[in-house]
Steps between C-alpha positions, in 0.01 A plus 500: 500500500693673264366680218663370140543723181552286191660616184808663383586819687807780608596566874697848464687612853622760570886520456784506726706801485831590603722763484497843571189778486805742335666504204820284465757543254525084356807607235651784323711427164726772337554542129773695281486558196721770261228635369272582758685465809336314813206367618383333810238271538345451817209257650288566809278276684251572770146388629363846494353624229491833653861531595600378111299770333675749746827381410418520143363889527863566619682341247240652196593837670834458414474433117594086560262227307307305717275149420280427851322130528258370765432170499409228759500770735876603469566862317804464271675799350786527268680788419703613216713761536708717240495820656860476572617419150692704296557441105787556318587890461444553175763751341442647129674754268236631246595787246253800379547760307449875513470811306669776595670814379812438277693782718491301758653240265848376645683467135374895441552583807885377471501675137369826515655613839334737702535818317351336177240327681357782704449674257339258212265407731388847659451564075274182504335594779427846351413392172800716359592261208698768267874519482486845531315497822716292699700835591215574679433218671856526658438873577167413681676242700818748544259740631422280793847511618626133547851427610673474178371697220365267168585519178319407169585179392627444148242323342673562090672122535387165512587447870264385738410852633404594068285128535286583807460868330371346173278245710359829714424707143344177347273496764558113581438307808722644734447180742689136514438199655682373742456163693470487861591155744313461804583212751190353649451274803197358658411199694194404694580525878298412810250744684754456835753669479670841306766332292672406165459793360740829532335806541775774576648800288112491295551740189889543537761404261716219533863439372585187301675380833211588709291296322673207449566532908110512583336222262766295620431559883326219659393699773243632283452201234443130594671449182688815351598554145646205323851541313293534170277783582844642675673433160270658308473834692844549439471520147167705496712771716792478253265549186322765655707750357703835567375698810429874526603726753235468770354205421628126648526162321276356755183314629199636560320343810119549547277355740431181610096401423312266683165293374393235743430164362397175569501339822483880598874494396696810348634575128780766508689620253792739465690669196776680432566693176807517350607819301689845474267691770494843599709565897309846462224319533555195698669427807787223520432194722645500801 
């Protein structure tokens, strides 16, 4: 005789699974975008639990988003993955200014000559601020023998040589200001590889052409220098006025830095500065 159970109740069994103890890859879906490059989407499926959260440890490892499900006994893991993405290289010209002496001042430098401006600025350098005492300055500096012997300027007109004498004895500000360009690029690259970014000829001097020829590589940029920014150096390095002798109308490159980001992803950034520099002191690129 069977025994009877009255009232409402559940029966749960056990399901029926099948499949595959390791994870399987169910879809994977690719995205662009011009912004932020691509990203794949993938979907795994297994009936180990186990075997999922290994698979997940890997992918964590390598900087890629992961969401892992278990439900009805079946592990589910999705992945999203942006590590490969690159953004749009982002290329800006800022300007700054700087102080500096007003001998080294291109316009005085092209007025005075040499003779007039060794020699006004040794006196401003001595603190000899007398008309008489300029003859001395030039015998001091006559005394240390350089090539071609100086003479004392004449400082009785209103030329620009009797200006930068009246500025010295008026004790004024002997400095000018003076605005320097510097080209910037950064972008935010992926941790797997060394790439879009240019690091070669670090503090040297580039020409106008050598510039223009490396932000417009794309061996270096995913997306070099657009005709703009290209259009726009070209007039800072016609503005940036008469050169001395042994200095360059040039960029300055410095070194690339790196700041990790996100998604353990990197920022870099480079920048070149554009101005009359020194080729005592810098090397040209190469």
């Amino acid at each position: 005789m069977s025994l009877l159970i009255s009232g409402p109740y559940n029966q749960v069994t056990s399901p029926v699974q099948r499949g595959f103890n390791s994870p399987q890859c169910q879809r994977q879906t690719g995205r662009w975008s011009p912004t932020t490059g691509w990203t794949f989407d993938q979907e795994f499926r297994g009936l180990s639990t186990t075997q999922m959260n290994n698979l997940a440890t890997q992918f964590g490892a390598a900087g890629i988003e992961y969401e892992l499900t278990t439900q009805n006994g079946i592990a589910t893991m999705r992945t999203v993955d942006t590590t490969g993405n690159v953004t749009i290289d982002t290329w800006e010209i800022n300007a700054s200014q700087t102080s500096t002496s007003i001998f080294k001042n291109p316009l005085i430098m092209a007025a005075l000559g040499s003779n007039d401006l060794a020699v006004l600025a040794s006196a401003y350098l001595t603190g000899h601020t007398a008309d008489a005492e300029l003859q001395t300055v030039v015998n001091t500096l006559n005394a240390d023998s350089p090539p071609t012997p100086l003479a004392k300027p004449d400082v009785s007109g209103s030329n620009a040589t009797a200006r930068v004498w009246s500025m010295i004895k008026n004790s004024d500000d002997m400095t000018y200001y003076a605005d320097i360009y510097s080209l910037r690029h950064t972008t935010n690259a992926s941790n797997r590889g060394y790439y879009n970014v240019a690091d070669t000829n670090v503090n040297c001097l580039y020409t106008q052409a050598q510039l223009l020829s490396e932000i417009g590589n794309s061996s270096y940029w995913i997306f070099p220098a657009p005709a703009e920014i290209v259009g726009a150096i070209n007039s800072i390095f016609s503005q940036i006025g008469t050169t001395p002798a042994n200095f360059l109308k040039s960029a300055l490159k410095g070194g690339s830095s790196r700041v990790t980001a996100a998604n353990n992803r990197v920022n870099i950034t480079t920048e070149y500065k554009l101005y009359n520099w020194s080729t005592d002191l810098y090397a040209s690129a190469v």
